[in-house]
C-alpha positions in Angstrom: 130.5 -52.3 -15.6 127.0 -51.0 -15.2 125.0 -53.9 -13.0 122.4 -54.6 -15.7 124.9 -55.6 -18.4 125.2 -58.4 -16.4 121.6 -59.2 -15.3 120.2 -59.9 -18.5 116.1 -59.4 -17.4 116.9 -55.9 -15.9 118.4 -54.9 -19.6 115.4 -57.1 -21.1 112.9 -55.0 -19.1 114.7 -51.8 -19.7 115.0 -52.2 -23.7 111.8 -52.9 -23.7 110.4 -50.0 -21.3 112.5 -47.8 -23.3 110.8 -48.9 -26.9 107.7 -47.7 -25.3 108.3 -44.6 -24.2 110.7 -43.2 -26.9 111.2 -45.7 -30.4 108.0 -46.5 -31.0 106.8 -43.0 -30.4 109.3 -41.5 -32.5 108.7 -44.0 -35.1 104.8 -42.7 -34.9 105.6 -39.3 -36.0 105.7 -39.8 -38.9 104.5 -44.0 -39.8 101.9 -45.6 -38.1 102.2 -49.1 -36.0 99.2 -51.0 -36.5 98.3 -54.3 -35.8 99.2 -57.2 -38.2 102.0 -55.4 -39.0 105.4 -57.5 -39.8 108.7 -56.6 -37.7 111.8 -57.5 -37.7 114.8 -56.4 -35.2 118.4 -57.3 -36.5 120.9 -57.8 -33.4 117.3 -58.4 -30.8 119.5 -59.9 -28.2 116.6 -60.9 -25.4 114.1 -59.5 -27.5 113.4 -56.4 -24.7 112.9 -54.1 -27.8 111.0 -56.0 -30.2 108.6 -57.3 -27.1 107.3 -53.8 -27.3 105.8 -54.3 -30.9 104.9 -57.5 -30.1 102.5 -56.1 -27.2 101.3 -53.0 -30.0 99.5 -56.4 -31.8 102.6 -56.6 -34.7 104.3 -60.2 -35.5 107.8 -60.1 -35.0 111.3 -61.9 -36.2 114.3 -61.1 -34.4 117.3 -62.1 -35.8 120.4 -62.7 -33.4 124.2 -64.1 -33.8 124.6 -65.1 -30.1 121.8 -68.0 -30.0 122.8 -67.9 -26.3 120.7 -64.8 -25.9 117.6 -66.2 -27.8 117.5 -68.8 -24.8 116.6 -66.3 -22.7 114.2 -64.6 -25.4 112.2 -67.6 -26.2 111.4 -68.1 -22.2 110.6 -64.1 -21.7 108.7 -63.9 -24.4 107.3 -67.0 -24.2 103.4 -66.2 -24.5 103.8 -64.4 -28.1 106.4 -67.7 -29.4 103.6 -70.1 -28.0 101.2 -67.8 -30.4 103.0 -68.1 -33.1 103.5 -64.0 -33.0 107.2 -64.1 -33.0 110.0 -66.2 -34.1 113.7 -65.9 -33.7 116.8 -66.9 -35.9 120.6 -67.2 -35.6 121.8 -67.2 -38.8 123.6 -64.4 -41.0 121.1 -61.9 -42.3 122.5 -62.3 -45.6 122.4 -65.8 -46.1 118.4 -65.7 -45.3 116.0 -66.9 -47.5 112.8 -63.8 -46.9 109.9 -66.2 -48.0 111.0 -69.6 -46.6 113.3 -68.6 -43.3 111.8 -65.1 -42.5 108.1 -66.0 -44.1 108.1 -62.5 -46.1 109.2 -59.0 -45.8 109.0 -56.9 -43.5 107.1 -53.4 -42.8 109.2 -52.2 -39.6 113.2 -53.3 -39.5 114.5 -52.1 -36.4 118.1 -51.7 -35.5 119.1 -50.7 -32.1 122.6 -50.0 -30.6 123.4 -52.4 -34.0 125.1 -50.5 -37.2 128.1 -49.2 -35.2 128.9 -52.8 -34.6 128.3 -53.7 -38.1 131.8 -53.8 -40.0 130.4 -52.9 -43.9 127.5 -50.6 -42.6 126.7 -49.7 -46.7 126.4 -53.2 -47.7 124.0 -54.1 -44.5 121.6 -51.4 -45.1 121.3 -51.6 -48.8 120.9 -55.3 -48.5 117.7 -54.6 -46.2 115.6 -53.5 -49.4 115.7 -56.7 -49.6 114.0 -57.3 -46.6 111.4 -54.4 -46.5 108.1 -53.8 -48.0 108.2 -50.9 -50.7 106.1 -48.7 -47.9 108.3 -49.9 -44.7 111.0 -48.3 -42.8 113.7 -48.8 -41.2 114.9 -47.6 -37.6 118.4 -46.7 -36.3 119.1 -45.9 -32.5 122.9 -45.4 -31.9 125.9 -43.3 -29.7 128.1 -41.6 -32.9 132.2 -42.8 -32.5 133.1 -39.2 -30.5 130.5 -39.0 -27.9 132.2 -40.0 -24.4 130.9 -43.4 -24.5 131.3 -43.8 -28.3 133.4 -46.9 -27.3 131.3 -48.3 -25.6 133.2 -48.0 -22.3 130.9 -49.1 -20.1 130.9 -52.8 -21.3 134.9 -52.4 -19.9 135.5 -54.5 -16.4 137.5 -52.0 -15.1 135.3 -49.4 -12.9 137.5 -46.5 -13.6 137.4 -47.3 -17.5 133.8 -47.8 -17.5 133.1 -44.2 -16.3 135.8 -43.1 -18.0 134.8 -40.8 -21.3 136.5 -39.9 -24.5 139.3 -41.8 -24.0 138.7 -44.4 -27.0 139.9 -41.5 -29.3 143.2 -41.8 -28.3 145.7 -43.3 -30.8 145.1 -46.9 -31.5 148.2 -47.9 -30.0 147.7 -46.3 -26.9 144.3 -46.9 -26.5 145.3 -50.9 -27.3 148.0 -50.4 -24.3 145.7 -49.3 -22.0 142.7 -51.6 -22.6 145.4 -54.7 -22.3 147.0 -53.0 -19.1 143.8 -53.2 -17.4 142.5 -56.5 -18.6 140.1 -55.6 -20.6 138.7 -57.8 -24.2 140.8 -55.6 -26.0 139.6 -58.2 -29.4 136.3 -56.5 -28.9 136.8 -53.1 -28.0 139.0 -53.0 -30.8 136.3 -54.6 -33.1 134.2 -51.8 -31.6 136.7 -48.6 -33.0 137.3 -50.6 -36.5 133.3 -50.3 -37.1 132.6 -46.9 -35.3 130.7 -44.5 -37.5 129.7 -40.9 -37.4 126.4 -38.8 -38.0 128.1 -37.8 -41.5 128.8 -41.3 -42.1 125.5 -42.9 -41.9 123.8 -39.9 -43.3 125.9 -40.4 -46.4 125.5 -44.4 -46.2 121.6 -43.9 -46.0 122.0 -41.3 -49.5 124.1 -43.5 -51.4 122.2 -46.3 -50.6 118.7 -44.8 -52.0 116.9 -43.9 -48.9 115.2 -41.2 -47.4 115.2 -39.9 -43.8 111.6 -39.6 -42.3 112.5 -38.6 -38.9 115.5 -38.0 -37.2 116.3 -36.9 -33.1 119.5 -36.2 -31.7 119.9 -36.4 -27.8 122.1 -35.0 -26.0 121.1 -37.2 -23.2 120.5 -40.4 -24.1 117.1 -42.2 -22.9 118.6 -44.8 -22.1 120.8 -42.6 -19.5 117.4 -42.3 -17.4 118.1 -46.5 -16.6 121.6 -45.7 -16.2 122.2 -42.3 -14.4 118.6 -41.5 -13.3 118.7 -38.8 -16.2 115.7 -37.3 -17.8 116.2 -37.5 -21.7 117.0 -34.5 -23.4 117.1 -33.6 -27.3 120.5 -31.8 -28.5 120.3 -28.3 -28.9 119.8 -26.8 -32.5 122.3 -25.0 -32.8 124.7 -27.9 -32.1 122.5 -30.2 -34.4 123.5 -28.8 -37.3 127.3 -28.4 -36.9 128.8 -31.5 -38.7 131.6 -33.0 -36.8 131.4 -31.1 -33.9 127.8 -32.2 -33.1 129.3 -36.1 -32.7 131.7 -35.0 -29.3 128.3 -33.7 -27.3 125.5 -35.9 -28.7 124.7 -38.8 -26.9 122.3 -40.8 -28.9 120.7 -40.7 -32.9 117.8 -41.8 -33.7 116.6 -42.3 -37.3 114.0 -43.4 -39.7 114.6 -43.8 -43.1 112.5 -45.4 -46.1 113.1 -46.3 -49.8 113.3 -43.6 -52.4 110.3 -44.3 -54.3 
């Protein structure tokens, strides 16, 4: 396991270094963050990302399962709560009231390392128009299923597993046998590979749905890999961009922005 899984402020600091220097930027290409502006992250954990905005001058919500982890978020984010610039919830997103729980919509909804955790990824994201202003958008940071970490490997215990890549495309029987070999929560890596999705997937998803995509950046080294490795960022190559299917083994990291079809 990577060491700042486990120390909670070193993956607060670098969610929220790594907003800085590459969501919010890409996010600015093509919709601008201003002050005043309302933003909500869905699945904030300590809030690392969404602190980001906070310090840009926007109010935030973040919206978190685990109320363990907003513990930690209310004491590192402490001056904005005391301000009144940011709030934080543990309940379902869908069984929020907008006006009297989250105090309105929303013109940012930001989604990090989220929707490939999310079991009905259609019914999440249509329900966010719900959420978002007619002019807002939405942002979507995540690995696609193939890539070698698609499974998220490096949450396993084991330090072979963790580094190991590609293996969570093995048969699910097999790939069950070897996660409860080693030890490992084989409930959620399993959970993982039931909700795993694909760069055709949520493309389709965001179609059917009645968005549009804004912006969209595929890496073939992940920024967060700079944290991890010591890797500089790098975007996919074109020519493997626009290969469907293939494009998921060798890319890293998606980024998109979608809005509402008007």
């Amino acid at each position: 396991m990577f060491e700042f899984h486990a120390d909670r402020k070193r993956y607060f600091d670098i969610q929220r270094d790594n907003a800085v220097r590459y969501v919010i930027p890409f996010i600015e290409q093509s919709f601008s963050i201003k002050p005043g502006q309302r933003v909500m992250e869905i699945g904030c954990g300590e809030a690392g990302v969404l602190l980001a905005f906070l310090e840009r001058g926007c109010t935030g919500v973040g919206v978190e399962l685990d109320s363990s982890r907003l513990v930690n978020a209310a004491v590192w984010t402490k001056e904005y709560l005391e301000a009144g610039k940011v709030s934080y919830i543990d309940k379902d997103i869908y069984k929020v009231d907008v006006e009297k729980e989250l105090g309105g919509k929303f013109d940012i909804i930001i989604l990090k390392d989220v929707i490939e955790h999310i079991p009905d990824q259609a019914r999440l994201i249509a329900e966010m128009k719900r959420l978002l202003n007619p002019t807002g958008v939405i942002f979507f940071g995540f690995p696609p299923w193939q890539m070698p970490f698609g499974g998220h490997q490096q949450i396993c215990k084991g330090k072979w597993l963790s580094k190991l890549p590609w293996y969570h495309l093995l048969p699910k029987g097999l790939y069950r046998y070897i996660l409860t070999r080693n030890g490992e929560n084989v409930e959620e890596m399993m959970e993982i590979r039931d909700t795993r999705i694909t760069i055709e997937r949520f493309e389709r998803i965001v179609k059917q749905t009645g968005y549009k995509i804004s912006e969209h950046t595929h890496f073939l080294i992940n920024p967060i890999y700079e944290y991890k490795f010591g890797w500089k960022a790098k975007k996919q190559f074109g020519i493997v961009r626009h290969i469907p299917w293939l494009r998921n083994f060798v890319t890293t990291c998606v980024y998109y922005l979608i809005t509402p079809e008007q």
